[in-house]
N, C-alpha and C positions, 0 to 999 in steps of 0.2 A: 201650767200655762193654759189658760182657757180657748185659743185656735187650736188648741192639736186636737191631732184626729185621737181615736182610741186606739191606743197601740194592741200587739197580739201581745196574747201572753208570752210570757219567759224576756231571757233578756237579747238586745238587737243591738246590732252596733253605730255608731253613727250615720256612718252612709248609708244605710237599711232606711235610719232614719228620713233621710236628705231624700231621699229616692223618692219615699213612701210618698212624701210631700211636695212633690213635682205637681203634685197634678193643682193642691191649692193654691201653687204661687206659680209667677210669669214667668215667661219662658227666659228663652237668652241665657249670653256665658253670664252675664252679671249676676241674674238670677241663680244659675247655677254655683257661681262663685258665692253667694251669700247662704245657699244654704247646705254650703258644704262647713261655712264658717261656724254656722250655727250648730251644727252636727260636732265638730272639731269641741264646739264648747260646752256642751253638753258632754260628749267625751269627759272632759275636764273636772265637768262636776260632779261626773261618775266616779276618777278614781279620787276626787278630795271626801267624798262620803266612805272611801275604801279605806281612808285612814291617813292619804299623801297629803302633805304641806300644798295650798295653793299660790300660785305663784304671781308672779304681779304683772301690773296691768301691761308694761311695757312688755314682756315677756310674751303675751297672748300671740299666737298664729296667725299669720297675716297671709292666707293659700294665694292670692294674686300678687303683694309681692313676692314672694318667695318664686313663683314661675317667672316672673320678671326677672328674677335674679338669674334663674337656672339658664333662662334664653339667653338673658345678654352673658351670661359667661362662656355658653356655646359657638354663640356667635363670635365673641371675642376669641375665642380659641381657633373658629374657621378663620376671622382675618388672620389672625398670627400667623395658623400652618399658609394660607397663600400669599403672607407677604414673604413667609420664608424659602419658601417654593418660589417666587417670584426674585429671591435676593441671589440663592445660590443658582437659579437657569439664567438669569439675564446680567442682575446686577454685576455678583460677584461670582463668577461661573469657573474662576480662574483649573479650582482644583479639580473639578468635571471635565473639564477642557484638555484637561492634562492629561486626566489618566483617561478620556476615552481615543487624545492623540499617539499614548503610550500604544495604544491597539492596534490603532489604523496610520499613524501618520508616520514620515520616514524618510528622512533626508539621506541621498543614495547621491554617489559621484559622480561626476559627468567626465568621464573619460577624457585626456588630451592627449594630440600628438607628439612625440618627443620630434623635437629640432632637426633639421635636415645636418647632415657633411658633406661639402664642397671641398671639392680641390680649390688649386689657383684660378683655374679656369671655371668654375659654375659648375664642372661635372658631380654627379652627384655616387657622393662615397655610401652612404647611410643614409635611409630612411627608409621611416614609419608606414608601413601597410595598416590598414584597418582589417580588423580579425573577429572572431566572435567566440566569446566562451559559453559554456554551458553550463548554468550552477543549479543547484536544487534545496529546497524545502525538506530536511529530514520527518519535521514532524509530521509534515502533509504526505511523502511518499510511504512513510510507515501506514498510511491510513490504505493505501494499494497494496500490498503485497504480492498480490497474482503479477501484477504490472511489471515486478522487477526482472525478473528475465527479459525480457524484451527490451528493457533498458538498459541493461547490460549488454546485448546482443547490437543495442545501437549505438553504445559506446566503446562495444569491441575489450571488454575487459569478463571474467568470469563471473557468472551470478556468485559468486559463494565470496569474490574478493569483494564488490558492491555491498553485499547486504553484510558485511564487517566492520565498512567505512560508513554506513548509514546509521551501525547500530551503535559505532563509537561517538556521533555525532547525533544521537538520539535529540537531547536538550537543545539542538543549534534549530535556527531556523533558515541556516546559508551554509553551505559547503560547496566547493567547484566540483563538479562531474567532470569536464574538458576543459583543457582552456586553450583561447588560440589557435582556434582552428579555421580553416576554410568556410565562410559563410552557407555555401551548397551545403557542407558537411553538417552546418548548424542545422540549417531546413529542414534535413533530413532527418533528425532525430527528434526535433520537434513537432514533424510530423503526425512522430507516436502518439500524440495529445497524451502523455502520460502526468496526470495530475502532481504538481509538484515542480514539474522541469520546466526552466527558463532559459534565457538567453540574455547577454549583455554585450555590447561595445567593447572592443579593447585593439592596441595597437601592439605591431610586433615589426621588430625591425630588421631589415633587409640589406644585406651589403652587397651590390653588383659588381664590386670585383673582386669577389672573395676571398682565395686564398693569397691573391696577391698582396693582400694591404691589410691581412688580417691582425697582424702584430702591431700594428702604428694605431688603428681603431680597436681590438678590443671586441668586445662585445657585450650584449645586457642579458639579465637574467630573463627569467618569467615575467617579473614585474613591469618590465620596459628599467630597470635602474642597471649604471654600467659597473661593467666588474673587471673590464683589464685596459689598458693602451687608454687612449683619449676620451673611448666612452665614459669611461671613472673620473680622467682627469676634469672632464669638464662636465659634469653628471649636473652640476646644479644647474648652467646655462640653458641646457639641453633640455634636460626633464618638464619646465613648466609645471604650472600650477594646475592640478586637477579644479572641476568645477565641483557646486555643490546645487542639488535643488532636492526641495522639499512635493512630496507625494504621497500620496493616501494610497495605501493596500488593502487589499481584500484577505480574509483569512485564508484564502488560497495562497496570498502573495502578489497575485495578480495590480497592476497598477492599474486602476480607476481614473485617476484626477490625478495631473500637474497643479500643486499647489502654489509655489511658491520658485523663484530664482533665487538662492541665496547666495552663491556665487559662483561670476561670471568666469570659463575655465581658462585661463592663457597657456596659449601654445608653448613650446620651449624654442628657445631661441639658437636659428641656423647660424652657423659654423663656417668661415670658408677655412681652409687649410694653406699651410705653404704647401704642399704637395704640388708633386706634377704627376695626375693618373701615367700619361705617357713615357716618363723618365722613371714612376716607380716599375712600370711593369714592363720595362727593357734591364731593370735590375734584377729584379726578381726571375724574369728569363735568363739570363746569364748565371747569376746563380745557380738554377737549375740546371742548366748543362755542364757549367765546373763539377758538382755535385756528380752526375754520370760520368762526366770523363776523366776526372780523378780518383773517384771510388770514396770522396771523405763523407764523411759523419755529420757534417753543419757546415755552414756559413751563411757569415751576416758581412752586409753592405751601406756605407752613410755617404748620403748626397747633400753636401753642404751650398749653400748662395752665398758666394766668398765676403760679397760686401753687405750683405743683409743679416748674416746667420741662420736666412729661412734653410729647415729642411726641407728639401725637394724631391726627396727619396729615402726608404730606409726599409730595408727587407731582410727576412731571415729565412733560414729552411734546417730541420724541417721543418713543415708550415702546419695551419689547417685550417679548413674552411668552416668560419664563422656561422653560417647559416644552417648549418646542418652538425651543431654541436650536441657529442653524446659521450659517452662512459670512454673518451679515449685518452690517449696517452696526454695529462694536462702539460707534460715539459716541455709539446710543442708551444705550448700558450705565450714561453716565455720570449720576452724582446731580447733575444741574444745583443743586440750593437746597445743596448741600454744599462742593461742588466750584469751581463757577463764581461767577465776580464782576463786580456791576455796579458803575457809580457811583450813589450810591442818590438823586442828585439832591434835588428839596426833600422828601423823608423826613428830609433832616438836619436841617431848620430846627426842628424841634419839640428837636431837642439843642440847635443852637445858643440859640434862645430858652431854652431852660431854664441851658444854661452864664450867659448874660447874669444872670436873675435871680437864681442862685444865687453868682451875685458879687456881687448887691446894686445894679451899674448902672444897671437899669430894674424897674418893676413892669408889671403886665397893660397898668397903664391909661396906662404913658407913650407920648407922643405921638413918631411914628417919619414923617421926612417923607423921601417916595419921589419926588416931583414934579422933574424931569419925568417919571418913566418906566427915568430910564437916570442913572447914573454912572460917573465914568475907574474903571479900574483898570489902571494901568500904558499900556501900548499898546492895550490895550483898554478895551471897556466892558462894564458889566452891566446887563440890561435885563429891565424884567418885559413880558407880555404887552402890556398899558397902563400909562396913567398913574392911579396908583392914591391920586396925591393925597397928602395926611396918614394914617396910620395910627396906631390904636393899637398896642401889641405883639403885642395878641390878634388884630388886623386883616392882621397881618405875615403869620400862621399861616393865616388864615380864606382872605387872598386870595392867598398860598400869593406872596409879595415877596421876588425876589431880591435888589434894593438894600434893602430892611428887614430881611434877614436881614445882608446884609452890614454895615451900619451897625451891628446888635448885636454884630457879632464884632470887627470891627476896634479896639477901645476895648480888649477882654480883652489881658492878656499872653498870651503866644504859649505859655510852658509852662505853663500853666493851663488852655488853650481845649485845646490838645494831649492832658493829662492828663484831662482830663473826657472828652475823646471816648473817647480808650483806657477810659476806665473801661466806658462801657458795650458792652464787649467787640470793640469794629471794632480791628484791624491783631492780633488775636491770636487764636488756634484757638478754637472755641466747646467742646471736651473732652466732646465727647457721647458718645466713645465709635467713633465709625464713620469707616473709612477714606478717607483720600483728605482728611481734612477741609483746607478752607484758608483762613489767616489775614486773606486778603484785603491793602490794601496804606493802611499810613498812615503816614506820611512823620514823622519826627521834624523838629521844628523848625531845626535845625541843616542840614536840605534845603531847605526854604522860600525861595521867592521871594519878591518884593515885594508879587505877587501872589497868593500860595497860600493864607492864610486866610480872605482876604475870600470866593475861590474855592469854598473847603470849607465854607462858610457855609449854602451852597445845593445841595452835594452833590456835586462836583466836586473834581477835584484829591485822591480817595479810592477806595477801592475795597470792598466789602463782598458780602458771599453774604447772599440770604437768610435762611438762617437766623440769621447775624448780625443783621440790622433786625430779623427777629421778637421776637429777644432782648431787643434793645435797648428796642424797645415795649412788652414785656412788664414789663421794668423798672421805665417810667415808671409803668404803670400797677401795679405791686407794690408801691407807696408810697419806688421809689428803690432797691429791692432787687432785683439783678440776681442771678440762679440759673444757672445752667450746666444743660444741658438735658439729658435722658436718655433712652435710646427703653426701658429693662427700668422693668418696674413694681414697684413697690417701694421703687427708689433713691431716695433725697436729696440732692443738692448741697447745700452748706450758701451761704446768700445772700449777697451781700456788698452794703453798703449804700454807694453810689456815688452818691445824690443827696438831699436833704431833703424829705422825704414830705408839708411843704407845698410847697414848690415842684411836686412832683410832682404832686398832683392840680389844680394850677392848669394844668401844663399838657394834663393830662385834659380840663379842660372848653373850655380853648381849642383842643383839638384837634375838639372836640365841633361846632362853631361848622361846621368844615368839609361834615359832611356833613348840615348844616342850609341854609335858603332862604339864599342868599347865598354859599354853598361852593363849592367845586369838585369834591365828590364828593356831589352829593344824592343821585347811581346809587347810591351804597354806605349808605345807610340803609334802617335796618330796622325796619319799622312794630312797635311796641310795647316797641322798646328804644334808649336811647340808645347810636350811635355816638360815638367817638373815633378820628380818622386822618387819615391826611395822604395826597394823592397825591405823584407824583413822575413826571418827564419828563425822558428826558436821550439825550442823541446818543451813538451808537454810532464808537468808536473806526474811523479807516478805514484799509487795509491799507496805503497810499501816506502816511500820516502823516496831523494834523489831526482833523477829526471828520468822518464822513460824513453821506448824509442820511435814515439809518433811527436809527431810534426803539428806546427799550426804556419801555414804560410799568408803571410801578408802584404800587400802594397798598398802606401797614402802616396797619391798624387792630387797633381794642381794643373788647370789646363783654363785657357791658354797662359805662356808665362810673359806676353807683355801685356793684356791687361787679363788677370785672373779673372775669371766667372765660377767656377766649380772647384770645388775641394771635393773630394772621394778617397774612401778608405775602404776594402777588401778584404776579409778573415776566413780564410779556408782552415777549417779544425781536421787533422787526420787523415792528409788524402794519402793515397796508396804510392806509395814509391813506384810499387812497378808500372804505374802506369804514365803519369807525367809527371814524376818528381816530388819532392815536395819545399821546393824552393819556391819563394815570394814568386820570382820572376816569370816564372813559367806556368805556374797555377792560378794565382791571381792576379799577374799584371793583362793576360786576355781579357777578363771579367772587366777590369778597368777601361780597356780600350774600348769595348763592345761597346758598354754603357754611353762611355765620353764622348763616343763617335757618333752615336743616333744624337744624346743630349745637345750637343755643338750644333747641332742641325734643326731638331727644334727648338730650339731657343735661340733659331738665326745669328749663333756669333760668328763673328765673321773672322778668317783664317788668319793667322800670324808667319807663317810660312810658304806662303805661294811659290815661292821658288821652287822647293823643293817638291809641292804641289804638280807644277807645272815640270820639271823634270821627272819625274817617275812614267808623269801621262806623255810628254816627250818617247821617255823609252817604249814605253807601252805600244804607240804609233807606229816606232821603228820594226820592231817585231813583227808586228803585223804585216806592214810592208814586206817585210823578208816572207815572210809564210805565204804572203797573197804574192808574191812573183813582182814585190813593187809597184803592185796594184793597190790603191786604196780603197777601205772597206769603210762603214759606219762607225760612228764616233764611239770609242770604250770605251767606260771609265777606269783609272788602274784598280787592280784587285781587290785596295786595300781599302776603298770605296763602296765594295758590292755592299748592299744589307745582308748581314748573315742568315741564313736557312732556321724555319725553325726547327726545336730542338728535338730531338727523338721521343719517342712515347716511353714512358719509364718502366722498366722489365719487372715485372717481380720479382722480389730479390735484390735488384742492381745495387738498394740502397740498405744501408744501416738496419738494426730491428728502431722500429719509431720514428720509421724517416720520412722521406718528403710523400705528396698523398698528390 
């Protein structure tokens, strides 16, 4: 090629060449692209003189497209990476979104209050205090270690028991440290600013009249969730729906940002009760002083609303106080009038007589002969107190007659006498509603012995809870119509009619007879109104078989007896012979009057006996007169009037091991 210049000796490479020649040709990238081209091609025809095949034309090296190419493939690869970059942060972010919510974001409960408990009146049984618990961060308080003494020190537990529960909980990032405590008491531990430790909302529930009404409400766990008596029964009403909302934490734990309401928390829904705070805790005091002044072991008491079925009362002892539950004896827990069953002894005879006349067998006034005392039944015999001579029907009841009870039964057919008893709710659940309830035990006749009617005549050979006899009494005096009992106000049972409403008040006024001059309960009369009841006495089952030789004494009464308002029934388990007996009448018919006689008074029913009212306060006056020299003094009322005193402070000792608190 005649433009080149004179190369150096030896051999140089293309771009030595291309360089060389800068200076002969223009400047610019063109220029530089052209004589690099030419360098490349000369290349070329250096190694076809080496001996290589030349290659074709299409083939030759083309240096500016090929940097064309290499740019736009660069570029083409930046758009890519930022439209991808672009797809997965904005467009499609789903999965980013996730796992960086998995770190920070956190849907946590919004605490509700659990339902208030009202009596009949609005007073309030149960409710929800706001409380605060303490929980903590394992993985963050392992990041202190020095700290944990002093957190232990504020939570009043041992360092060495803490750093046990922290290190089993290593992997968690929530554990409770307190729960339920006094807000102050929260303050104060968080005070410590110990990294880790938090605080939450929480409700704990409060009963104001404690041990009185603790058996009928029950109470909740930890959780605010109920575990005995109405808390349980009604737990879902009550409980309401926690809330939920969504929030962002810090790797402390710390909340940063309310995100999100995901849902809004509903309260649980208040309760009234049949209850009467006033009539349970005039029960519940009388019980407690039967309990001292008999010396027995338990008693439970059922206040029925004769034409509603509401319970208005129901108490047991011994008791314990719901608010301050700890490691003690759980058998107080139990609803003795629900749960537990006596033999209801002669409480049955007022059914038995009534099955008798409503099969037409005998009337009031037929003559029932008990002489000597005692008759066979089988290998044994049945025996009253005394020999009680001839009786009427009404005299069966009055002097409370085993052999006159069983003379009425024995003549019935067997599934007759069977079906009447079942009628008025004995061997079946009374459906009130409250847990635990039990059927008690009544034997279909195809169990029967030779001896088991004449047996269950008088109360034996059965078995019944309280609140079954109350039932059952309330029945007689409802004109025959037996209700299923209710503790929410409001509700209805609907009645089921189980005996003839003349029968029934016949046996009204023969039961009446009882706690009149000549009864066995004149303890259980209440000046200004007539009584209706029966005692009952019956021997306690013994662990070695047979009967042993403690006592359970009972009275179901009905007051007033021309228009019934209350049914009541009384179960003294065990009281002490040497001190008042342990006969219905004298143990349990006071606990009855006590009650009956405030209850009559607030629930303003008004008297069915003023005569006799008015003559006691007659004599009352005359007395007076006599002492004051027939000078008159200020108005008295008679004795049997006064409010009783309350009841003495409970001795230690006085009671049973696990008794009343």
């Amino acid at each position: 090629m005649s433009g080149r210049k004179n190369k150096r000796p030896g051999r140089s490479g293309p771009l030595d060449r291309v360089l060389g020649e800068r200076g002969n040709r223009g400047g610019g990238f063109d220029r530089l692209v052209e004589n690099l081209g030419e360098g490349f091609a000369r290349l070329r025809e250096d190694r076809a003189r080496a001996g290589n095949k030349p290659r074709g034309r299409s083939a030759q090296f083309n240096l500016r497209n090929r940097l064309i190419l290499v740019g736009g493939t660069l570029g083409l690869c930046a758009v890519a990476l930022l439209g991808r970059a672009l797809d997965l942060q904005v467009i499609h972010n789903d999965f980013y979104r996730q796992q960086g919510d998995a770190r920070s974001l956190r849907e946590i409960p919004i605490p509700t209050s659990r339902g208030m408990i009202t009596d009949r009146n609005g007073e309030p049984l149960a409710v929800s205090t706001p409380v605060e618990s303490i929980w903590g961060n394992p993985k963050e308080l392992a990041k202190s270690p020095e700290r944990l003494p002093a957190l232990a020190k504020a939570l009043g537990v041992a360092p060495d028991e803490l750093t046990r529960k922290l290190s089993q909980r290593s992997g968690k990032e929530f554990m409770y440290l307190k729960r339920r405590i006094n807000p102050d008491e929260a303050k104060r531990i968080l005070a410590y600013k110990i990294p880790g430790v938090f605080s939450q909302r929480e409700f704990r529930r409060f009963y104001p009249q404690g041990e009185a009404m603790s058996h009928v409400l029950g109470f909740t766990n930890i959780d605010d969730r109920g575990q005995e008596g109405l808390e349980l029964a009604f737990d879902h009403e009550l409980r309401g729906k926690p809330g939920v909302k969504r929030v962002i934490r810090d790797g402390a734990g710390r909340i940063v940002e309310n995100v999100d309401l995901v849902q809004t928390a509903e309260p649980g829904k208040d309760i009234t009760l049949t209850l009467d705070r006033r009539i349970q805790y005039l029960t519940y005091r009388e019980l407690r002083r039967a309990l001292i002044d008999t010396g027995a072991s338990s008693a439970s008491a059922v206040v029925l609303d004769i034409e509603t079925g509401e319970v208005l009362a129901m108490a047991n002892l011994p008791t314990y106080n719901p608010n301050l539950l700890g490691a003690g004896n759980r058998d107080t827990h139990r609803n003795r009038a629900i749960t537990d069953v006596v033999e209801p002894g002669s409480t049955m005879k007022p059914i038995t007589v009534a099955a008798a006349l409503n099969a037409g067998t005998v009337k009031p006034s037929t003559l029932v002969h008990t002489e000597p005392g005692w008759m066979p039944n089988g290998r044994y015999r049945i025996t009253d107190t005394h020999n009680n001579g001839t009786l009427t029907v009404t005299g069966v009841i009055t002097k409370s007659s085993n052999v006159g009870a069983a003379k009425l039964a024995l003549p019935l057919p067997n599934d007759y006498y069977y079906k009447f008893i079942q009628g008025f709710g004995y061997g079946r659940k009374p459906n009130s509603g409250f847990p635990g309830e039990s059927s008690g035990l009544l034997a279909p006749p195809s169990r029967w012995s030779g001896t088991t009617k004449a047996t269950m005549s008088y109360g034996y050979g059965l078995s019944a809870t309280p609140m079954q006899i109350a039932m059952a009494y309330a029945a007689m005096a409802n004109g025959g119509k037996l209700i299923q009992p209710t503790f929410v106000k409001g509700q209805r049972n609907e009645p089921q009619q189980v005996l003839d409403p003349a029968v029934a008040g016949e046996i009204m006024h023969m039961m009446q007879t009882v706690t009149e001059p000549g009864g066995t309960a004149k303890q259980a009369a209440i000046l200004g109104y007539h009584v209706a009841g029966k005692t009952g006495t019956t021997r306690k089952f013994s662990a070695t078989g047979g009967y042993s030789k403690k006592y359970v004494s009972l009275f179901a009464g009905v007051v007033p007896v021309e228009k019934p308002r209350f049914s009541m029934v009384v179960v003294v388990s065990e009281p002490d012979p040497t001190k008042k007996g342990y006969y219905g009448g004298s143990v349990s018919g006071p606990v009855f009057r006590n009650v009956m006689d405030g209850a009559l008074r607030l629930m303003d029913v008004a008297p069915d006996d003023i005569e006799t009212w008015l003559a006691v306060q007659a004599a009352a006056e005359a007395k007076r007169l006599k002492q004051n020299g027939g000078k008159p003094s200020g108005p008295v009322l008679p004795a049997a009037t006064h409010e009783a005193a309350p009841p003495p402070p409970i001795a230690a000792g006085a009671l049973a091991p696990g008794g009343v608190r």
